[in-house]
C-alpha positions as CSV (number, residue, x, y, z in Angstrom):
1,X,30.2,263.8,51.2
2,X,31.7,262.6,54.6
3,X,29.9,259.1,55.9
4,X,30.3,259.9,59.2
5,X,27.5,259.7,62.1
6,X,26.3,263.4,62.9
7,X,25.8,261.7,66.3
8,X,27.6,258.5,67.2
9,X,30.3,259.5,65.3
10,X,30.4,256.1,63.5
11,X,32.4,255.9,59.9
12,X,33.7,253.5,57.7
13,X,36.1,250.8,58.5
14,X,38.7,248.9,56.6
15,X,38.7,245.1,56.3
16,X,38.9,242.4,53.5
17,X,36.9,240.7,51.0
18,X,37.8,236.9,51.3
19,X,37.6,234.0,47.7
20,X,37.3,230.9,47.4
21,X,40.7,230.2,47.3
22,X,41.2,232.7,50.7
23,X,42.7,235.4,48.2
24,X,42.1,238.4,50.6
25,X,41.8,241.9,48.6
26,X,41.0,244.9,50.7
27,X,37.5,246.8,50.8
28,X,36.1,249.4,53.0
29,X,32.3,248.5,55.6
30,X,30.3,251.4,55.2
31,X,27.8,252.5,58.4
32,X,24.1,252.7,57.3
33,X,23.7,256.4,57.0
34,X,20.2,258.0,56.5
35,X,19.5,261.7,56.1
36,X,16.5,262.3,58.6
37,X,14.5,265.5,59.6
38,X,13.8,265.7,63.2
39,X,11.9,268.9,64.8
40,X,13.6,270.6,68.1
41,X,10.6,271.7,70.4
42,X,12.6,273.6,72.6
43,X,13.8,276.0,69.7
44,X,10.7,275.1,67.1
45,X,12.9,274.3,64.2
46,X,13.5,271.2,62.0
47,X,17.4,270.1,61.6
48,X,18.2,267.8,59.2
49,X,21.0,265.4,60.3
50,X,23.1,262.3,58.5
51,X,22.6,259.3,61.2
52,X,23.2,255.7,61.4
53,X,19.5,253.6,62.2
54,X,21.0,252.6,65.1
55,X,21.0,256.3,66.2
56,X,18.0,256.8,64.8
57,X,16.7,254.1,67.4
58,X,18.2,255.8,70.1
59,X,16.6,259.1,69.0
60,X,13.0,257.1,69.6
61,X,13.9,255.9,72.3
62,X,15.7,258.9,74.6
63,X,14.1,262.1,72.5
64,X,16.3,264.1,70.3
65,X,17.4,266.6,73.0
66,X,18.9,264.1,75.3
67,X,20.5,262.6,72.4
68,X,22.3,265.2,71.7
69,X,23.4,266.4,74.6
70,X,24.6,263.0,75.4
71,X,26.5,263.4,72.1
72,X,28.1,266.5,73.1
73,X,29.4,265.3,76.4
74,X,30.9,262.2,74.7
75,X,32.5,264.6,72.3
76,X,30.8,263.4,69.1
77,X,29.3,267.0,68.1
């Protein structure tokens, strides 16, 4: 199962867990992924997508049908 953002297209990145003594040993920073139902009124369906919260915030705040399109412009879909 891929942890990538159905919509912003945000995945995991790379970086390093730091000790005490500054020992740096390398771990991976996951995006907050939830699985979330959202209902299309143009088409009268439910689609089920895997999105970060701060997607699901913009979903709130544009609508789901501007989100997406936006997403398809900018190539994440």
């Amino acid at each position: 199962m891929s942890r990538i953002c159905d919509i912003t297209g945000k995945k995991s990145m790379v970086g390093h867990n730091v000790s005490f003594s500054n020992k740096k040993t390398k771990r991976r920073f996951h995006p907050n992924l939830q699985k979330k139902k959202f209902y299309l009124p143009e088409t009268g369906e439910w689609v089920t997508l895997k999105v970060s919260t701060s997607a699901i915030r913009t979903i709130n705040k544009k609508g789901i049908t501007k989100t997406i399109i936006d997403a398809i412009k900018k190539g994440n879909i």
